[in-house]
C-alpha positions as CSV (number, residue, x, y, z in Angstrom):
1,X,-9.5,29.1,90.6
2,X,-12.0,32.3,90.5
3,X,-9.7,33.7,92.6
4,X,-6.7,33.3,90.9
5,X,-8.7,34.6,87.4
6,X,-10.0,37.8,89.2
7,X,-6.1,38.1,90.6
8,X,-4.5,38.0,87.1
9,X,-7.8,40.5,85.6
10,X,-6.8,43.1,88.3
11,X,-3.1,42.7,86.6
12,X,-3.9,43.2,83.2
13,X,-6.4,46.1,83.9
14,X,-3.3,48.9,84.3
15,X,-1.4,47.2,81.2
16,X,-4.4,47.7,79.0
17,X,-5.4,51.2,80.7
18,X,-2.4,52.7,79.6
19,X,-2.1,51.1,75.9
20,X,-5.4,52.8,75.7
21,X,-4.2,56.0,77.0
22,X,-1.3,55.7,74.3
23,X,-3.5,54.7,71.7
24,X,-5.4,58.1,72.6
25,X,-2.5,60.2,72.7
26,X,-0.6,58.9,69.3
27,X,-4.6,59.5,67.6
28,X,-4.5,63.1,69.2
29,X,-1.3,63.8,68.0
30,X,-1.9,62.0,64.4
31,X,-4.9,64.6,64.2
32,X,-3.1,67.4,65.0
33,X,0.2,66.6,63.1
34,X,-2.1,66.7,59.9
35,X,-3.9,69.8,60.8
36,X,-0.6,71.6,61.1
37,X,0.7,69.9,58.3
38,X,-1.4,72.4,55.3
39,X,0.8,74.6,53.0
40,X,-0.6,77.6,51.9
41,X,0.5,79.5,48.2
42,X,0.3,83.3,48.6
43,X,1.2,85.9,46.0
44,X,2.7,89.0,47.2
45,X,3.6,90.4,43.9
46,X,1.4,93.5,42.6
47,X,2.1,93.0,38.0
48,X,0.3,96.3,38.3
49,X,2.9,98.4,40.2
50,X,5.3,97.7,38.0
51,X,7.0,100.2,35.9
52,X,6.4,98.6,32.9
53,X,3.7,98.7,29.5
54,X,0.4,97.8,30.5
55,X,0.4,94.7,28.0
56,X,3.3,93.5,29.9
57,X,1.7,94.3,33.6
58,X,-1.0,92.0,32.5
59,X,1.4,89.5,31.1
60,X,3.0,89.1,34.6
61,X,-0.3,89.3,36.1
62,X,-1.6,86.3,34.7
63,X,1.9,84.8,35.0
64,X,1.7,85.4,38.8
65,X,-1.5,83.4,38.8
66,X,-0.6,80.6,36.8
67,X,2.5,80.5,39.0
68,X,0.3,79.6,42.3
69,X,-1.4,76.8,40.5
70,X,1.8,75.5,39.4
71,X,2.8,75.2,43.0
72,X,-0.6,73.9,44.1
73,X,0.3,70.8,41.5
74,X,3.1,70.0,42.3
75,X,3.6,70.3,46.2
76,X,2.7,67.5,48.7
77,X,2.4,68.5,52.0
78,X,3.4,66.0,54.5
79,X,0.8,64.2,57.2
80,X,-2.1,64.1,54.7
81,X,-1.8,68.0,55.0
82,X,-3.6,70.0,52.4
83,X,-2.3,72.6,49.7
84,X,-4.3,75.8,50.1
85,X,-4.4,78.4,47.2
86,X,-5.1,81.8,49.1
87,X,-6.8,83.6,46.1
88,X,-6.6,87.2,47.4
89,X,-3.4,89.6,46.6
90,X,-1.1,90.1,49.6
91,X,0.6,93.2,49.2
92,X,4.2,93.2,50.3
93,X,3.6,96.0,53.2
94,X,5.4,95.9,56.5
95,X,2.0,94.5,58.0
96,X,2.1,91.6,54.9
97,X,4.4,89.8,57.9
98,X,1.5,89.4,60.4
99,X,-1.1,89.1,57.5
100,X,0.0,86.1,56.1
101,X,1.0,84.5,60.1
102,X,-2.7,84.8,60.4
103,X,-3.6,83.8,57.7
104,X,-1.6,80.7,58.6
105,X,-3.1,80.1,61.7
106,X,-6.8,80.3,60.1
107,X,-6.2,77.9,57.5
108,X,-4.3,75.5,60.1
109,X,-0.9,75.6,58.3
110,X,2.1,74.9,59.7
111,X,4.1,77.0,56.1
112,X,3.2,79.1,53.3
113,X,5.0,79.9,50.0
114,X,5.3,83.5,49.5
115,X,5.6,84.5,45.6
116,X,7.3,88.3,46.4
117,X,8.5,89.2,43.2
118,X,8.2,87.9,39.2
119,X,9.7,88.7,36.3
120,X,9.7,87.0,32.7
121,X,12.1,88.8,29.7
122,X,14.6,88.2,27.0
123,X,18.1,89.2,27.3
124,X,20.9,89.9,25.1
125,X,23.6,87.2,25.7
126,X,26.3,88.2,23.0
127,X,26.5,89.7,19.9
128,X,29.2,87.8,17.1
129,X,31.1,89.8,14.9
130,X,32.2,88.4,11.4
131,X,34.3,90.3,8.8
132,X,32.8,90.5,5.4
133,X,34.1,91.4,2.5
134,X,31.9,94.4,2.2
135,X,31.8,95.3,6.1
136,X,30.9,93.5,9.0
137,X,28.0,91.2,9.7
138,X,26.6,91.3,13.7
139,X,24.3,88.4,15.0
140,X,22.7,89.3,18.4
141,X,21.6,86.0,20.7
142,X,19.0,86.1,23.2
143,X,17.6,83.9,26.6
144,X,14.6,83.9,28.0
145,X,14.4,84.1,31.7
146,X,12.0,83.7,34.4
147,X,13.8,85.8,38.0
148,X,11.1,84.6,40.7
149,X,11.7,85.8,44.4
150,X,10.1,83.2,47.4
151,X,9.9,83.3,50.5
152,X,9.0,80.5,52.6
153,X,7.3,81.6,56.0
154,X,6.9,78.7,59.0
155,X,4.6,79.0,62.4
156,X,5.9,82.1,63.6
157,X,8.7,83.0,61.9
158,X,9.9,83.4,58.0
159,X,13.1,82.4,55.9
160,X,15.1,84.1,53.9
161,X,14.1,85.2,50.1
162,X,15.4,82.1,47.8
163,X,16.0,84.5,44.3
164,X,15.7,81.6,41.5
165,X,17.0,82.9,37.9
166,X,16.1,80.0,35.2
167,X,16.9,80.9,31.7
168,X,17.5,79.1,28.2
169,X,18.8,79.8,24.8
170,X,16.2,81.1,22.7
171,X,16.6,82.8,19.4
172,X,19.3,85.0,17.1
173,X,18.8,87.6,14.8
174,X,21.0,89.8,12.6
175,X,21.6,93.6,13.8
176,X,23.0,96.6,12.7
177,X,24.7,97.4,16.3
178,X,25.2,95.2,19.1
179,X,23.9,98.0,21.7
180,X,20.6,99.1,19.9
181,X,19.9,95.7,18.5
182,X,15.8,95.0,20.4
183,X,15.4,91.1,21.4
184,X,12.0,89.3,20.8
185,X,8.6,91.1,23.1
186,X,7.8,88.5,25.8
187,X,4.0,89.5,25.3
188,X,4.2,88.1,22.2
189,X,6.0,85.0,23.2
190,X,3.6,84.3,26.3
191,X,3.0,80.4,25.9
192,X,7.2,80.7,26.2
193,X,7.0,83.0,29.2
194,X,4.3,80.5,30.8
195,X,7.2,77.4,30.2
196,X,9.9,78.8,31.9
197,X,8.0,80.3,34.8
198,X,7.0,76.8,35.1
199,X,10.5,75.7,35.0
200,X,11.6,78.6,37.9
201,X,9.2,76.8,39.7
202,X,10.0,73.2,39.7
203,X,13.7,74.5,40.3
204,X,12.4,76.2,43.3
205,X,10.8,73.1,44.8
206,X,13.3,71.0,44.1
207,X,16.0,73.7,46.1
208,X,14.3,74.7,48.8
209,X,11.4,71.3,49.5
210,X,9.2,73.3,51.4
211,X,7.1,70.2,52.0
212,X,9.8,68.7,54.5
């Protein structure tokens, strides 16, 4: 009877070696998967280079930084990953490539969301025309728009630049001439600008689902 228990031990002993040795490996690879699995949110837009007014360079500044912690809300990386905010500007320089690869490989993430270029404004949509009895009366109609270039970079490599335009009706005013009628100053209008860069930005994650 001792003989045949010993018999069936030495039996069981490979089975349960190599369920251990899978157990192991499926942990390992658990661990790593989640390690890889962080997303990093980089700016590589410089407000300051812009050829623009100052009041608006620090309008698109500020935009630029509220843009990253919109993206740090509302992305999920995969595995139990983490969202890393990389505080630091990343100039968009032909070494900005190998920069943020590093930077990738420092903070353990297997992407990054690149934030190249940002722009909030009004524009001039249309301007009606309506006969009058004395004359002609013009109304000028205006968006306001958020154009936001990305770029999302994996392991070793980087996608192309997804250009998201998001715009909405916004306001109309009477003018004298359709061509030298001025829309509203987005300065002015910042908790406006601050909307729909956030809307640029859940249209962006929603396109592109850089947490798959």
């Amino acid at each position: 009877m001792k003989k045949n228990n010993i018999f069936l031990l030495l039996l069981m002993v490979p089975g349960l070696a190599a369920i251990a040795k899978k157990n192991s490996i499926d942990q390992y690879l658990s661990q790593s998967d989640s390690l890889q699995s962080n997303i990093l949110v980089i700016n590589s837009f410089d407000a300051m280079s812009m050829e623009v007014k100052e009041n608006k360079k620090e309008l698109l500044k500020v935009l630029a930084d509220s843009l990253k912690q919109i993206l740090y809300e509302a992305t999920l990386p995969p595995n139990g990953g983490k969202l890393i905010v990389i505080q630091e500007l990343i100039r968009d320089t032909p070494d900005s490539d190998s920069i943020i690869h590093s930077l990738m490989r420092q903070n353990k993430a297997s992407k990054a969301i690149v934030i190249k270029k940002l722009n909030a404004f009004f524009e001039q949509t249309r301007v009606e025309v309506i006969k009058e009895a004395g004359g002609k009366s013009r109304t000028a109609y205006y968006d306001i728009c958020a154009v936001i270039t990305y770029c999302l970079y994996f392991n070793e490599t980087k996608g192309n630049d997804a250009v998201i335009t998001s715009c909405e009706n916004y306001t109309h005013r009477s003018v004298i001439s359709g061509l030298l009628a001025k829309g509203p100053d987005i300065v002015r209008k910042k908790d406006d600008a601050f909307r729909i860069v956030r809307k640029n930005a859940m249209a962006y994650l929603s396109k592109e689902s850089p947490w798959k």
